[in-house]
C-alpha positions as CSV (number, residue, x, y, z in Angstrom):
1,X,187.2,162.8,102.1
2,X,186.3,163.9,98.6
3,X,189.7,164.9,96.5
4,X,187.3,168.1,95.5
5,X,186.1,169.0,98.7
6,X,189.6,168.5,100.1
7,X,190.7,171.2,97.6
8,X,187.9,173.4,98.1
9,X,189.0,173.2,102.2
10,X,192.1,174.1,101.1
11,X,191.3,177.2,99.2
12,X,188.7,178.1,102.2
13,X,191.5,178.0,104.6
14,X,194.1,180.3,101.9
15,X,191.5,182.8,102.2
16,X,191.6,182.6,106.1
17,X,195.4,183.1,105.7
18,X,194.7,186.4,103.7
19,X,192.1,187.9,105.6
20,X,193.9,186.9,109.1
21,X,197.3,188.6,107.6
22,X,195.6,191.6,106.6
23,X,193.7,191.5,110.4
24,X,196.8,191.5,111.7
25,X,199.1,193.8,109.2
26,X,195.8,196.1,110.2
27,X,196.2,196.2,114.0
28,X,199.9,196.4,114.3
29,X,199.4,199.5,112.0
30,X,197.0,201.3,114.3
31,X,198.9,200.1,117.2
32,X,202.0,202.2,115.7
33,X,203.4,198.5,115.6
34,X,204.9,198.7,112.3
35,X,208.6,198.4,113.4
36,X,207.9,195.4,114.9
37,X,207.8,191.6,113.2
38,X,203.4,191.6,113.5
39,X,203.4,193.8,109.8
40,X,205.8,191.2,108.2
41,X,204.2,188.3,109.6
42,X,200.7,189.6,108.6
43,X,202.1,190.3,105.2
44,X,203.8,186.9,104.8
45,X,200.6,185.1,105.9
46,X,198.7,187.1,103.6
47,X,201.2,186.6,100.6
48,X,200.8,182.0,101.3
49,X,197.4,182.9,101.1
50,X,197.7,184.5,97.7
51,X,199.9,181.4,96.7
52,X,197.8,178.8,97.9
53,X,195.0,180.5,96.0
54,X,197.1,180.7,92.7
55,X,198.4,176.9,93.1
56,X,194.2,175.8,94.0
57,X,193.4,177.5,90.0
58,X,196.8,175.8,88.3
59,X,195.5,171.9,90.2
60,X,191.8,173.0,89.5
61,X,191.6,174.2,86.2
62,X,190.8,171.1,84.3
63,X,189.8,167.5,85.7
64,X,193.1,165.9,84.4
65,X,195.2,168.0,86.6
66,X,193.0,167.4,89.8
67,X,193.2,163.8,88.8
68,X,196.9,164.0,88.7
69,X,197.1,166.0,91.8
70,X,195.0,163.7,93.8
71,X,197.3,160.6,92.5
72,X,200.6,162.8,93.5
73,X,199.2,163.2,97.1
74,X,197.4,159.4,97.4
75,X,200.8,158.3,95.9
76,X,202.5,155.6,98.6
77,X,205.7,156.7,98.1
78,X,204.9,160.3,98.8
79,X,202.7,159.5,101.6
80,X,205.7,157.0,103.6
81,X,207.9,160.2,102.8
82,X,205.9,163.0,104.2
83,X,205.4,160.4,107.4
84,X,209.0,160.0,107.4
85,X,209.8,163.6,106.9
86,X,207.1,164.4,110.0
87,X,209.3,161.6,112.4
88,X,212.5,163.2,111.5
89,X,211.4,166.6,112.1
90,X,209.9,166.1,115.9
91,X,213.3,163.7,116.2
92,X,215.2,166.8,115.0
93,X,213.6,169.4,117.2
94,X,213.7,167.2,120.2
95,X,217.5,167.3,120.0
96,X,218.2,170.6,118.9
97,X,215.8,172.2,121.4
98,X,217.9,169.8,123.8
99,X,220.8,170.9,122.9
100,X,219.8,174.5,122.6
101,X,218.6,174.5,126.6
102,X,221.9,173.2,127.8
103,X,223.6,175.7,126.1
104,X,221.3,178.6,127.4
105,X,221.6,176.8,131.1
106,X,225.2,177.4,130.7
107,X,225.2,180.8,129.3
108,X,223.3,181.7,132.3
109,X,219.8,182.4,130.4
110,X,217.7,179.9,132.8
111,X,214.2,181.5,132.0
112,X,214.4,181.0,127.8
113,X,215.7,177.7,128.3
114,X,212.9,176.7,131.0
115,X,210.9,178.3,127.8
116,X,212.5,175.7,125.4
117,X,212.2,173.1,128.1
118,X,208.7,173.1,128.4
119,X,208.3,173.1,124.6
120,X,209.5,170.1,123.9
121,X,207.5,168.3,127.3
122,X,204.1,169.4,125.8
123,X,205.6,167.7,122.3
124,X,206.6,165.1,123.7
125,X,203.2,165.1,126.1
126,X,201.0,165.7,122.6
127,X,203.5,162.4,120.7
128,X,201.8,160.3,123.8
129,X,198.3,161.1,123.4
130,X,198.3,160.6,120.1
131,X,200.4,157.5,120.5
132,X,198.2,156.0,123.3
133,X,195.0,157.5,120.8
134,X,196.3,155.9,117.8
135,X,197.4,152.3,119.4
136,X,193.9,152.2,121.0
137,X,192.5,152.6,117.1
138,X,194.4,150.5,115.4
């Protein structure tokens, strides 16, 4: 994909964020909602949205910074660490969520750790596909 159209996505989708926050900062406000965590997550996602859209003008506002920008992201280095980041993260929620089940199982709270239990089966069901996807590509 284009480095430009890639950044043009990007600023399509930090609209989205803004207009979905605002959807949703909306309907928890008619819904007398406003105690509840739907305002601040509707105002979060609205305020990425706003950054996203502030960090698109800084990379886009000459050709030497997309150009810099697009070498950052195409870099090697920075693309073996973001894989390595993304393995150690699923690693790290596969034990933790672990962990965190056989501690609720022994507390007694059976039906939040059947919750975290099934999480990490469709993670680990979704790392298969796309194992079995990728091996069958490559």
């Amino acid at each position: 994909m284009d480095f430009k159209k890639k950044l043009k996505t990007r600023l399509y989708l930090a609209i989205a964020y803004i207009v979905i926050g605002a959807l949703i900062v909306l309907v928890a406000n008619i819904y007398n909602a406003a105690d509840s965590y739907f305002s601040t997550f509707g105002l979060v996602l609205a305020v990425c949205g706003v950054v996203r859209i502030r960090n698109h003008f800084i990379i886009t506002k000459d050709e030497e910074s997309i150009r810099k920008q697009e070498i950052a992201e195409t870099d090697e280095r920075t693309v073996m660490i973001v894989h390595k980041a993304r393995s150690m993260t699923f690693i790290l929620y596969v034990m933790v969520s672990c962990v965190a089940v056989i501690a609720l199982m022994i507390a007694g709270r059976e039906q939040m750790a059947q919750l975290i239990s099934y999480s990490v089966c469709i993670l680990i069901a979704i790392y298969w596909v796309c194992y079995l996807y990728f091996k069958k590509k490559y």
